[in-house]
Backbone as JSON, one array per atom type, in Angstrom:
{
  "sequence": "XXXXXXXXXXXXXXXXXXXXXXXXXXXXXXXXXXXXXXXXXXXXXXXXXXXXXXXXX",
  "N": [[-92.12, -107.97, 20.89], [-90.97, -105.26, 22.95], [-90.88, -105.17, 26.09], [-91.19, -103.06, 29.55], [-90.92, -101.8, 32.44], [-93.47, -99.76, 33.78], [-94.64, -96.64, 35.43], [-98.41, -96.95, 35.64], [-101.18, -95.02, 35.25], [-103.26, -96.0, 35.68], [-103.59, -98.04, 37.16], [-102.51, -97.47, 38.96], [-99.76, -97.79, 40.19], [-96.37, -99.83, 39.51], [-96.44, -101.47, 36.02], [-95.93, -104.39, 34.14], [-95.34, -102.91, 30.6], [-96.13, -102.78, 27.24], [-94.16, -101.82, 24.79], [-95.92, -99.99, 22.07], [-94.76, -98.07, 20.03], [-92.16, -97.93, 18.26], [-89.19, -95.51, 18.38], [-88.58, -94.43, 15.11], [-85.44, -94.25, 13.39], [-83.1, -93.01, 15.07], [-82.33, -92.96, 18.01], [-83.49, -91.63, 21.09], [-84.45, -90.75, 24.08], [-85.82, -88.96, 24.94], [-87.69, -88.91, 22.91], [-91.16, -89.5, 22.27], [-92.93, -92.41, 23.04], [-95.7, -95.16, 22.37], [-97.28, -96.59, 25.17], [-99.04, -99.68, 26.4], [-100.1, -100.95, 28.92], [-99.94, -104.2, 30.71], [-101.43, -105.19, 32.35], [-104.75, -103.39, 33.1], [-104.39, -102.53, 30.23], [-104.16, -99.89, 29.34], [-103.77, -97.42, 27.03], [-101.22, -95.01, 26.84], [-99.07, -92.53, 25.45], [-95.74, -91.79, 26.78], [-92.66, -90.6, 27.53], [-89.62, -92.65, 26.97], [-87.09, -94.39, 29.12], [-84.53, -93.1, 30.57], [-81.49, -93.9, 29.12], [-78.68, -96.27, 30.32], [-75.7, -95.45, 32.27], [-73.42, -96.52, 31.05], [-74.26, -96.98, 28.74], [-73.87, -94.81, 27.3], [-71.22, -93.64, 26.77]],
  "CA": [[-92.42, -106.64, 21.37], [-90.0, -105.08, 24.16], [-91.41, -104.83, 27.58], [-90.82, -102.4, 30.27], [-91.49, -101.74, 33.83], [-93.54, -98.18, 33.83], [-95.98, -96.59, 35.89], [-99.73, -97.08, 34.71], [-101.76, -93.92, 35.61], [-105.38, -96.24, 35.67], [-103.78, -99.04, 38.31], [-101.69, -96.79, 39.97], [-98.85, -98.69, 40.07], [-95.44, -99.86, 38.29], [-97.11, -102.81, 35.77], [-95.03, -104.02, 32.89], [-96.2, -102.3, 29.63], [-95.8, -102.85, 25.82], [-94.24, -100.68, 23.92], [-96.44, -100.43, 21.0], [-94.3, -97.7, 18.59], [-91.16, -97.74, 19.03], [-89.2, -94.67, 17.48], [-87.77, -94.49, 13.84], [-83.9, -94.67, 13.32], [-82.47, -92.28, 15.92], [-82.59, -93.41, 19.22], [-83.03, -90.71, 22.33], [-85.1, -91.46, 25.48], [-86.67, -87.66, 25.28], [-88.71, -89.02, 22.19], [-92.58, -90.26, 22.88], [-93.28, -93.71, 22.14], [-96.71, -95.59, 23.08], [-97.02, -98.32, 25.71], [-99.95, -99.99, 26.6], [-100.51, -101.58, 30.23], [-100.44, -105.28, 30.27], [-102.67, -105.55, 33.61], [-105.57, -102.91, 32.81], [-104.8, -102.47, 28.8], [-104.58, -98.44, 29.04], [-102.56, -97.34, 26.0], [-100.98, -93.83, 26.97], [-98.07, -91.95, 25.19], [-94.59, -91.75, 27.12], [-91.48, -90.87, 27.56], [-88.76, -93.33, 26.95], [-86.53, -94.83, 30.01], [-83.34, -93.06, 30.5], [-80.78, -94.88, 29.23], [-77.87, -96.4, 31.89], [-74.56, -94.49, 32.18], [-72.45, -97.67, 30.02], [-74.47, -97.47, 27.0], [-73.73, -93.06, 26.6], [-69.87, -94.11, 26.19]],
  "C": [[-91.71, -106.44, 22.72], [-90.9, -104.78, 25.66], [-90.79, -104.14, 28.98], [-91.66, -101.93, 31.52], [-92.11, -99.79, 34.1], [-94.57, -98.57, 35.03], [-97.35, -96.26, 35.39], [-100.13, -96.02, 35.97], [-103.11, -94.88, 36.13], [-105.15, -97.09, 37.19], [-102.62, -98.14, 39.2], [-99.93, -97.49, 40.7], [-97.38, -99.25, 39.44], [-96.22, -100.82, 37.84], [-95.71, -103.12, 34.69], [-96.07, -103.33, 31.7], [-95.45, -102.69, 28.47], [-95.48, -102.09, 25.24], [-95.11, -100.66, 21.99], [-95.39, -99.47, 19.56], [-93.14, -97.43, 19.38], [-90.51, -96.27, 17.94], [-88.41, -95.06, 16.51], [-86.37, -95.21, 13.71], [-83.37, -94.03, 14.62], [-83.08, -92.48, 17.33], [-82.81, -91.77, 20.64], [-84.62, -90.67, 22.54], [-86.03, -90.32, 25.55], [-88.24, -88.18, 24.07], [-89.56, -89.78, 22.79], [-92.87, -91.4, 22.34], [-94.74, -94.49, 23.1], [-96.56, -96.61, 23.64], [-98.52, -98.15, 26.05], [-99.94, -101.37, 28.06], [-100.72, -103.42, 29.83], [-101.95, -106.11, 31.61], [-103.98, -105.38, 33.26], [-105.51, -102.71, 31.44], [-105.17, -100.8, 28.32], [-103.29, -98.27, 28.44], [-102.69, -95.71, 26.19], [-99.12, -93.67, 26.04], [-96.93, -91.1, 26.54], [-93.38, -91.36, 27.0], [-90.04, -92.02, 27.65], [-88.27, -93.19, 28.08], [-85.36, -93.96, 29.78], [-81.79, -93.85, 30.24], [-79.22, -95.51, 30.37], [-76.5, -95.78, 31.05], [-73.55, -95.53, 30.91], [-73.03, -97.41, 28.87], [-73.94, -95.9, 26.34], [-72.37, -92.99, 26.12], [-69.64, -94.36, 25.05]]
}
């Protein structure tokens, strides 16, 4: 399961988080995918990371 550095709304904080769904076939960063906090364990719906300028090439 991929892990990513967000900010958790409950600890106020960046924590890492889980992404629990990731999306389908078609990749783009605007779609919502769920992570879930690995500190406090609060599973909120997200926006994907922007991806970095090398991979849009």
């Amino acid at each position: 399961m991929p892990v990513e550095k967000r900010f958790c709304d409950r600890c106020m904080a960046r924590t890492a988080h889980d992404v629990m769904e990731e999306p389908d076939a078609i990749y783009t960063y605007k779609r919502r995918r769920k992570y879930r906090c690995q500190e406090c364990g609060k599973t909120s719906f997200k926006r994907g990371l922007r991806p970095s300028a090398e991979s849009v090439y």
